[in-house]
C-alpha positions as CSV (number, residue, x, y, z in Angstrom):
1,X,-47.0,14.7,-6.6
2,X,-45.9,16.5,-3.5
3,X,-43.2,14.9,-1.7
4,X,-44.1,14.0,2.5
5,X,-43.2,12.1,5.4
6,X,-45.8,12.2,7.6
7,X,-49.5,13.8,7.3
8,X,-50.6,16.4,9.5
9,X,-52.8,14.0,11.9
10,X,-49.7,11.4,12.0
11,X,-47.6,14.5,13.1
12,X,-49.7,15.2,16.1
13,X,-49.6,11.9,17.4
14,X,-45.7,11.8,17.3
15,X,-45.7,15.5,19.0
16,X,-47.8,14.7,22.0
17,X,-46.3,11.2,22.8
18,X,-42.4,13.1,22.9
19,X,-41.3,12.6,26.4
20,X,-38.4,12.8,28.2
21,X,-36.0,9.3,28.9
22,X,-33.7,8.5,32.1
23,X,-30.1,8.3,30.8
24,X,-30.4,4.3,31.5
25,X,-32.9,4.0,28.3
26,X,-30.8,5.7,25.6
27,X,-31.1,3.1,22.8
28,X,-34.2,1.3,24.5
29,X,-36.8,0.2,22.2
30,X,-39.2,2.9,23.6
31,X,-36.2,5.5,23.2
32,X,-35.8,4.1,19.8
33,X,-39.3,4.4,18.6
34,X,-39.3,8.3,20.0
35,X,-36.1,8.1,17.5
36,X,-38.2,7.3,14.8
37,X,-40.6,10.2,15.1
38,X,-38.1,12.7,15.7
39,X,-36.5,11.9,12.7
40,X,-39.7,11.8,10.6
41,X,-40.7,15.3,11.7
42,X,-37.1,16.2,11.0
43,X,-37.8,15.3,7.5
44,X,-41.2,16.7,7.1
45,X,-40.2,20.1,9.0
46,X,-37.3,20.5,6.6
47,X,-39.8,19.8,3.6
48,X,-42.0,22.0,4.6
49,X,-39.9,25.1,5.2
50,X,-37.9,24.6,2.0
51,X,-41.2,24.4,0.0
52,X,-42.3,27.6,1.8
53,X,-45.8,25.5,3.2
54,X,-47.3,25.3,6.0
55,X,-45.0,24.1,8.8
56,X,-47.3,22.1,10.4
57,X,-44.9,20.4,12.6
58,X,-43.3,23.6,14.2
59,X,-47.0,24.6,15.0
60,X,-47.6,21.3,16.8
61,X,-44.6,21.4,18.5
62,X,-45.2,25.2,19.7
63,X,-49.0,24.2,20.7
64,X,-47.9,21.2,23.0
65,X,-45.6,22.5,24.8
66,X,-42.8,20.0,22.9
67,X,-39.8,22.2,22.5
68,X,-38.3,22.1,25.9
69,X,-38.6,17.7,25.4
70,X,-36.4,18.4,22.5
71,X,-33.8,20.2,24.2
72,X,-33.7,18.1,27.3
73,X,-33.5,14.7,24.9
74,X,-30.7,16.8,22.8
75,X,-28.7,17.5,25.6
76,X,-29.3,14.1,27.4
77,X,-27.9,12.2,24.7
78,X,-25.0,14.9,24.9
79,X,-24.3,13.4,28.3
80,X,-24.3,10.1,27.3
81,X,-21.6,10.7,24.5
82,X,-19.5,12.3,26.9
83,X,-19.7,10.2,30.2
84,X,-21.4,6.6,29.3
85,X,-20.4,5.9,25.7
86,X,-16.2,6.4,26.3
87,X,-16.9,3.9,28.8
88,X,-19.2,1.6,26.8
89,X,-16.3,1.5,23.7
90,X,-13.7,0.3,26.5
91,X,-15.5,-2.8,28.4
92,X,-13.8,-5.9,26.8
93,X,-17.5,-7.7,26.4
94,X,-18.3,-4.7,24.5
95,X,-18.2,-6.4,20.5
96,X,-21.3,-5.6,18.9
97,X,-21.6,-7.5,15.2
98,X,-23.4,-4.6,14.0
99,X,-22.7,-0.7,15.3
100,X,-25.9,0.7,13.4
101,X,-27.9,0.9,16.3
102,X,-25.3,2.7,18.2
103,X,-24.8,5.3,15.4
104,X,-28.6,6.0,15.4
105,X,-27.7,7.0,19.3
106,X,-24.9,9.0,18.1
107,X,-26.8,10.5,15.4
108,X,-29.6,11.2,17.1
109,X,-28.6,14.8,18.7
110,X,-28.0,15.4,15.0
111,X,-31.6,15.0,14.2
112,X,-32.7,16.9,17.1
113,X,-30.7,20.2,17.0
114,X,-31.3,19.9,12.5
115,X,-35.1,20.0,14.1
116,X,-34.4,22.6,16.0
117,X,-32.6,24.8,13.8
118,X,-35.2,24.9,11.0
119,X,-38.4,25.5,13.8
120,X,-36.1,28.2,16.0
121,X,-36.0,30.8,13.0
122,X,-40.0,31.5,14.4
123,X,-40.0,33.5,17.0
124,X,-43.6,31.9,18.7
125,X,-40.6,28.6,19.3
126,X,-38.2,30.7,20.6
127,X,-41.0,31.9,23.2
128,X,-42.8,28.7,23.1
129,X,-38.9,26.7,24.2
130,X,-40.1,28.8,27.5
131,X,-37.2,28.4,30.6
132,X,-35.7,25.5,28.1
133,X,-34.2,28.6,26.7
134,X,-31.2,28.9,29.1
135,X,-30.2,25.4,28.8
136,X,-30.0,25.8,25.3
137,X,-27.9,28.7,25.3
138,X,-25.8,26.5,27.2
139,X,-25.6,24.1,25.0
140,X,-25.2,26.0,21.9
141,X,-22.1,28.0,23.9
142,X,-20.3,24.5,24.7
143,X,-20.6,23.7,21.0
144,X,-19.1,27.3,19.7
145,X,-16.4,27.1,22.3
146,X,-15.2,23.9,20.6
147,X,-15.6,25.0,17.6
148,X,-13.4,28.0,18.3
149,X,-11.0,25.7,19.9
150,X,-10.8,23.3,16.5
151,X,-11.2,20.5,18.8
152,X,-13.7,19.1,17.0
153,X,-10.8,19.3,13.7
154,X,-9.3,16.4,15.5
155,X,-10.7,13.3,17.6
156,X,-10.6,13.7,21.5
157,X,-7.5,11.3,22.8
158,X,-8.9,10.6,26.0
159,X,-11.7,8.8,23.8
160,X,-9.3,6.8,22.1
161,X,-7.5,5.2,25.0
162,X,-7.7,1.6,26.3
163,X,-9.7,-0.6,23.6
164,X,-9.5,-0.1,19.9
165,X,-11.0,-2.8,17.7
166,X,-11.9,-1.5,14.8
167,X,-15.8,-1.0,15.5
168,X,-15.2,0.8,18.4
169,X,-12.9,3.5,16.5
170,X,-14.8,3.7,13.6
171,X,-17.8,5.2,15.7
172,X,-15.7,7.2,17.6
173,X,-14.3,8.9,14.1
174,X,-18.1,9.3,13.2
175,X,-18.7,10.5,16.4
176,X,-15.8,13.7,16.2
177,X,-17.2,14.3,12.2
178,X,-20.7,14.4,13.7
179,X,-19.9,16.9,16.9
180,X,-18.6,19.6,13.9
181,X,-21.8,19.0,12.1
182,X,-23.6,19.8,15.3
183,X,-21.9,22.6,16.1
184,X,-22.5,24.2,13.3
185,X,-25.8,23.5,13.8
186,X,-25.8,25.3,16.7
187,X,-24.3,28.8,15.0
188,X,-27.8,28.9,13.3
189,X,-29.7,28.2,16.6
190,X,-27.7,30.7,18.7
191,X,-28.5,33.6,16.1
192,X,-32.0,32.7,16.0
193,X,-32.4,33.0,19.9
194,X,-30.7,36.5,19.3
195,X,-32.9,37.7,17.1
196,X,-36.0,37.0,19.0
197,X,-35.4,36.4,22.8
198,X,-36.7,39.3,25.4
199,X,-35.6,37.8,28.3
200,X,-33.2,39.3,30.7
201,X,-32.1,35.7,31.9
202,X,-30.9,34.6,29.0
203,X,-29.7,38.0,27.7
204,X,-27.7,37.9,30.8
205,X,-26.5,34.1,30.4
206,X,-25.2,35.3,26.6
207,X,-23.1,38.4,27.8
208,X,-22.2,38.5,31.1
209,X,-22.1,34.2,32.0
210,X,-20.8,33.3,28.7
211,X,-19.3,36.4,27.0
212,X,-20.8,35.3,23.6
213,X,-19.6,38.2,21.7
214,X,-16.0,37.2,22.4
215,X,-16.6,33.8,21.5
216,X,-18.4,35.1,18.3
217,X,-14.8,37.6,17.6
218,X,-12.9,34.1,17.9
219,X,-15.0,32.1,15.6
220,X,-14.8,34.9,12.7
221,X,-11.2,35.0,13.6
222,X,-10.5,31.2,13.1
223,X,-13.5,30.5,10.8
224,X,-13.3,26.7,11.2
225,X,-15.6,26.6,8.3
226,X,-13.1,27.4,5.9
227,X,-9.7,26.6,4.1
228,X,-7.6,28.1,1.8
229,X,-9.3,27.1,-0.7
230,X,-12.4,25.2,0.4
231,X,-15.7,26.2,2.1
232,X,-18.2,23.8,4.2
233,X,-21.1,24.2,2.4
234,X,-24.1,21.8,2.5
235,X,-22.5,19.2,5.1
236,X,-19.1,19.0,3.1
237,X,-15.7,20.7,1.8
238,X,-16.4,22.3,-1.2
239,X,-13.7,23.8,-3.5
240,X,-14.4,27.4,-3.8
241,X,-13.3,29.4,-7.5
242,X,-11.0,32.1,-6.7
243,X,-13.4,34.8,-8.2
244,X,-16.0,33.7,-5.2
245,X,-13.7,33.2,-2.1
246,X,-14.4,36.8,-0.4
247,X,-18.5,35.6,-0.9
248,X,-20.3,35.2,2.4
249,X,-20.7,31.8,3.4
250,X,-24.4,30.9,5.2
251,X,-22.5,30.3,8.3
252,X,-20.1,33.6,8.1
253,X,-23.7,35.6,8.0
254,X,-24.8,33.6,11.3
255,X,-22.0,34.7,12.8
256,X,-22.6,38.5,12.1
257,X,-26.3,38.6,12.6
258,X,-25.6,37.3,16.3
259,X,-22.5,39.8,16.9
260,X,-25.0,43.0,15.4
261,X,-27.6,41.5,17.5
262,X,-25.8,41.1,20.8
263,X,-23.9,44.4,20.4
264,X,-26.6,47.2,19.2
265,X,-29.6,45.9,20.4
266,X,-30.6,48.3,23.3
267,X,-31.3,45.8,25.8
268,X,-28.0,44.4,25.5
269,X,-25.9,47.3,25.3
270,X,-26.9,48.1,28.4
271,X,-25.9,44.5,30.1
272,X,-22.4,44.2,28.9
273,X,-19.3,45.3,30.1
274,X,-17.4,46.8,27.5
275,X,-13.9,46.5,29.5
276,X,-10.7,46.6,28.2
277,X,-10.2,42.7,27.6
278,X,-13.3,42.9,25.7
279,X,-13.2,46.4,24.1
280,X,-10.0,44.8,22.7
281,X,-11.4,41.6,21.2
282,X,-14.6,43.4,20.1
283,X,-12.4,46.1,17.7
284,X,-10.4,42.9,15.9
285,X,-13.6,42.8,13.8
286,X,-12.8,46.1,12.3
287,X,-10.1,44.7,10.2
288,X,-12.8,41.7,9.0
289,X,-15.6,44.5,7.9
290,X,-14.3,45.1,4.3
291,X,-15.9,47.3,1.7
292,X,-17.0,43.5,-0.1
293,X,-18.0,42.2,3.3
294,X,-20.8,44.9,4.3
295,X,-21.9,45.1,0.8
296,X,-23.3,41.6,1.1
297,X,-24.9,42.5,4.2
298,X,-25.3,45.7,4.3
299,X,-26.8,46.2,8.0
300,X,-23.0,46.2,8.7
301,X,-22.5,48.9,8.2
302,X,-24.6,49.9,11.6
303,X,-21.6,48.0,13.6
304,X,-19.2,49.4,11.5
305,X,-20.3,52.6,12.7
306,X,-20.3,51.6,16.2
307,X,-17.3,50.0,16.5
308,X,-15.6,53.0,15.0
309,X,-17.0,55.3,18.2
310,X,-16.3,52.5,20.6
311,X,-12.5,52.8,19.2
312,X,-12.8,56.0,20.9
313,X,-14.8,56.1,23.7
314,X,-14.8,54.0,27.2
315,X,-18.6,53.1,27.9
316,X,-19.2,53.1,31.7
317,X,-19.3,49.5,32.7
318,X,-23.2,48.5,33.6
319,X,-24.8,49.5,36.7
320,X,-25.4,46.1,39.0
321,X,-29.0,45.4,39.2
322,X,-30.7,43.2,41.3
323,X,-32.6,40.9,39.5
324,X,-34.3,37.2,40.1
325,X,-32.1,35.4,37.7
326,X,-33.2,31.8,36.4
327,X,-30.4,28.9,35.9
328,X,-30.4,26.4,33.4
329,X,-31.0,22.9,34.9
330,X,-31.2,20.1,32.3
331,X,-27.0,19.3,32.4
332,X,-26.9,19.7,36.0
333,X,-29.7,17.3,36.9
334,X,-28.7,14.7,34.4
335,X,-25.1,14.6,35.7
336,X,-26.3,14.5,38.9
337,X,-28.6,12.1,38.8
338,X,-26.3,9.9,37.4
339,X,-23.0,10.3,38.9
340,X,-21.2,7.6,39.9
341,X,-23.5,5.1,37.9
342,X,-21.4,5.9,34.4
343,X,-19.8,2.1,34.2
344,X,-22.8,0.7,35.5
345,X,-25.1,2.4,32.9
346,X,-22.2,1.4,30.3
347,X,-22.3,-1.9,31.5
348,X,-26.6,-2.2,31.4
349,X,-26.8,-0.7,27.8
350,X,-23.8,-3.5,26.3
351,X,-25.8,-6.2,27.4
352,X,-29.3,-5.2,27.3
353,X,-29.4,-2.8,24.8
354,X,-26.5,-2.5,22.1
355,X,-26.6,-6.4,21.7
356,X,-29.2,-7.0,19.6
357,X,-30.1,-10.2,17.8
358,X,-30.5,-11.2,14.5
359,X,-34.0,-10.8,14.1
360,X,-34.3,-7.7,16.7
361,X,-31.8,-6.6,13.6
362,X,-34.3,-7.1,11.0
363,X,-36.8,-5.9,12.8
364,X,-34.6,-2.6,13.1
365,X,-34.1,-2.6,9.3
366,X,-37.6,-2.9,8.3
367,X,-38.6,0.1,10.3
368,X,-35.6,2.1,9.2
369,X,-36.4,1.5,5.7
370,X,-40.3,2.8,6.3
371,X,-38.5,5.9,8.2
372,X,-35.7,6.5,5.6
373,X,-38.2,6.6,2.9
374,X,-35.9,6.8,-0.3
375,X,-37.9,9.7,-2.3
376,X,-38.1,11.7,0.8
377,X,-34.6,11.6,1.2
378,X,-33.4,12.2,-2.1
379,X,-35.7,15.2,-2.3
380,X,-33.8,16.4,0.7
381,X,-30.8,16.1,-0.7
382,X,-28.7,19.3,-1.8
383,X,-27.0,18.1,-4.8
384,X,-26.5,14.5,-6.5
385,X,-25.8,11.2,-5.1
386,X,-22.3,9.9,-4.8
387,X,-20.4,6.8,-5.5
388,X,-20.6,4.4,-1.9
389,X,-17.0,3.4,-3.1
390,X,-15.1,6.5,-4.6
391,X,-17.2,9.6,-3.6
392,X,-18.2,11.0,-7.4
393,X,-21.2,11.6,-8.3
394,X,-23.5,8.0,-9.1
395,X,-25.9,7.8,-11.2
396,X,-26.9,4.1,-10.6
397,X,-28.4,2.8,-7.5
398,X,-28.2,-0.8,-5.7
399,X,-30.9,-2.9,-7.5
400,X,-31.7,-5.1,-4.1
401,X,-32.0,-2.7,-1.7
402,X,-31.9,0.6,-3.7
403,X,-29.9,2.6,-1.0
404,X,-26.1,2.5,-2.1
405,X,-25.0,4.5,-5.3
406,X,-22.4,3.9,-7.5
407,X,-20.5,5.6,-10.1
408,X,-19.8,2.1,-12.4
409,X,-20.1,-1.4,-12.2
410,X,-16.6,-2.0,-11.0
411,X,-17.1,0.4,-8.2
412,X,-20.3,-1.8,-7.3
413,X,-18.8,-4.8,-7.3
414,X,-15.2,-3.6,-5.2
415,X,-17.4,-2.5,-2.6
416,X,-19.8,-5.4,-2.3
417,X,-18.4,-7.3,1.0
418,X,-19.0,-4.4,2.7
419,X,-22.1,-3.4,1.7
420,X,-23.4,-7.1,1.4
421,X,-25.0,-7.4,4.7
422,X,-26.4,-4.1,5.1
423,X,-28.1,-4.8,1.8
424,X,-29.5,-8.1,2.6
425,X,-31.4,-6.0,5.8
426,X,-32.5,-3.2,4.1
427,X,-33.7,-5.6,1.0
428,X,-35.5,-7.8,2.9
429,X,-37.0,-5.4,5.5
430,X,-38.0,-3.6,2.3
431,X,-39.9,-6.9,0.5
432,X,-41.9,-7.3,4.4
433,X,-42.8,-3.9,3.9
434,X,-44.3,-4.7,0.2
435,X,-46.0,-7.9,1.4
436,X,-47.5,-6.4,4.7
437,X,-48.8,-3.2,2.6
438,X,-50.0,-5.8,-0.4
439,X,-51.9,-8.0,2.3
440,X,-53.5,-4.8,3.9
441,X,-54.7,-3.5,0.3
């Protein structure tokens, strides 16, 4: 039997009830239920395109006018990592007994640019994410540009200062391992809005705001997702044989479908300003385009060609035209809006939001045992399980709740206190679950 989250009918009622959240409700019940659903057509989205069906939920989202909501929530929760959550780990009545809800907050970008990565390879969302578009071109810039910078390789300090029990910093380390998931993420969105975006605002944002072609040069340069001998390949570090290390990596070929993009398209040719500074940067790829490199993609060979007759020609820089230019507005308004209310916001969400009770707890549980549906996941999942205690690959699964894997029984049983209590949740929101659906039948 096919594998599925949600049915087509239970996907249209999560679509048209996305809206967008002040900066005050992050982690609200309401802003947790919206959660919920944007994780479930995660899921389903992700099913659907890897089974090659039909992506219902991209199609609802491009009929209601939902992408823009996406972006605006993505970046919202951006904010709060960056201005309201330092402050939040810092206040000395800050001591949560559980962090889970918190790392749904965290995590929750995550979801929504993984969404958004999968549905942006369609062109009708890239036209369908409308003036949205700018702001996340934005976005997706202030993700490459720490990428470039490896700041994501290590955690921000300022982050770290004043209060460090051990809760706190533990999120904070999820945190920094999530932001380089995310901007990898965003390597894949930023090539898909190159290959399908017309418009001259955000052509103009990419090349002459942001100078994403020399961002682009740096990123092949430093290729963050790579070691000497180990590759980031489905979420993790992956030990590459020496026969395979010159092979293309997914993320190496997002890289060079945005640079031939933003480079030979006509459109764009005309708006940049090939000056010396970036002439310069630009013709560093040259020594990257090996003989292997183009014959895995062999369009390559197109910018081989022009970078070869740029080494020897100056282009006229780009005649000034007088054009209506759009701004984004989403990161603006939010900061805004909120300045000067960042401790006050911190100081709301400790005690009326990340302080939940034991049975608000439970409550959470059940429902993320009904989202986190175990098949589903596990059929989304790009290799085997592995060990909750030493990382190999597991074979046996946690008989009470059924979420943790384990490699043996002594691995089990050395990791048990710290997996007792999240296995008492999950088990008993699971057995509510079995009851309510048994006394519904």
């Amino acid at each position: 039997m096919e594998t599925s989250v949600i049915l087509p009918v239970e996907a249209e009622g999560f679509v048209q009830s996305l809206e967008t959240f002040p900066l005050k409700e992050v982690g609200s019940a309401r802003w947790f239920r919206q959660h919920e659903y944007i994780e479930k057509l995660n899921m389903q989205a992700i099913l659907n395109a890897s089974a090659m069906h039909d992506e219902f939920v991209k199609e609802l989202l491009v009929s209601y006018g939902k992408i823009p909501v996406l972006v605006y929530e993505m970046i919202l929760v951006e904010v709060w990592k960056q201005k309201v959550f330092p402050i939040l780990c810092q206040l000395q009545d800050f001591n949560p007994n559980n962090t889970f809800h918190l790392y749904m907050v965290i995590h929750h970008e995550a979801t929504i640019i993984n969404l958004l990565e999968t549905i942006m390879f369609h062109k009708d969302s890239c036209e369908a994410a409308d003036d949205s578009l700018l702001d996340l071109v934005d976005y997706c810039h202030r993700k490459l540009t720490l990428l470039a910078s490896k700041a994501t390789a290590a955690l921000d300090q300022h982050n770290l200062t004043g209060k460090t029990d051990a809760s706190s910093t533990e999120l904070q380390i999820q945190s920094a391992a999530l932001e380089f998931e995310i901007s990898l993420k965003a390597v894949s969105v930023l090539r898909y809005v190159t290959d399908h975006t017309n418009s001259i605002s955000v052509i103009n944002r990419m090349l002459c705001t942001h100078n994403m072609p020399c961002v682009l040069v740096q990123l092949i340069d430093c290729s963050p997702w790579s070691r000497k001998v180990e590759k980031y390949i489905n979420s993790k570090w992956q030990k590459i044989p020496a026969e395979d290390r010159l092979k293309m990596t997914k993320l190496d070929g997002q890289v060079w479908i945005s640079l031939y993009n933003l480079l030979l398209k006509e459109d764009c040719q005309r708006k940049y300003d090939f000056n010396n500074f970036n002439k310069s940067q630009l013709l560093k790829l040259r020594s990257f385009l090996t003989e292997v490199l183009v014959d895995q993609l062999p369009n390559l060979v197109e910018l081989q060609r022009f970078l070869a007759h740029l080494a020897v020609t100056d282009p006229a820089p780009p005649k000034k035209e007088l054009i209506l230019e759009q701004i984004p507005e989403m990161w603006n308004n939010i900061v805004s809006e909120n300045c000067g209310k960042w401790k006050a916001i911190a100081k709301y969400q400790v005690k009326e939001t990340f302080n939940p009770s034991e049975s608000d707890l439970r409550l959470q549980a059940q429902r993320l045992a009904q989202t986190y549906n175990l098949d589903v996941m596990e059929s989304l999942l790009p290799e085997k399980p592995k060990c909750g205690s030493c990382g190999k690959e597991a074979a046996k699964r946690c008989s009470r709740c059924q979420g943790e894997w384990y490699c043996h029984r002594e691995c089990q049983v050395k990791h048990w206190p710290k997996h007792k209590k999240a296995c008492q949740l999950m088990a008993e929101a699971t057995e509510k679950i079995q009851r309510d659906l048994n006394s519904n039948s």
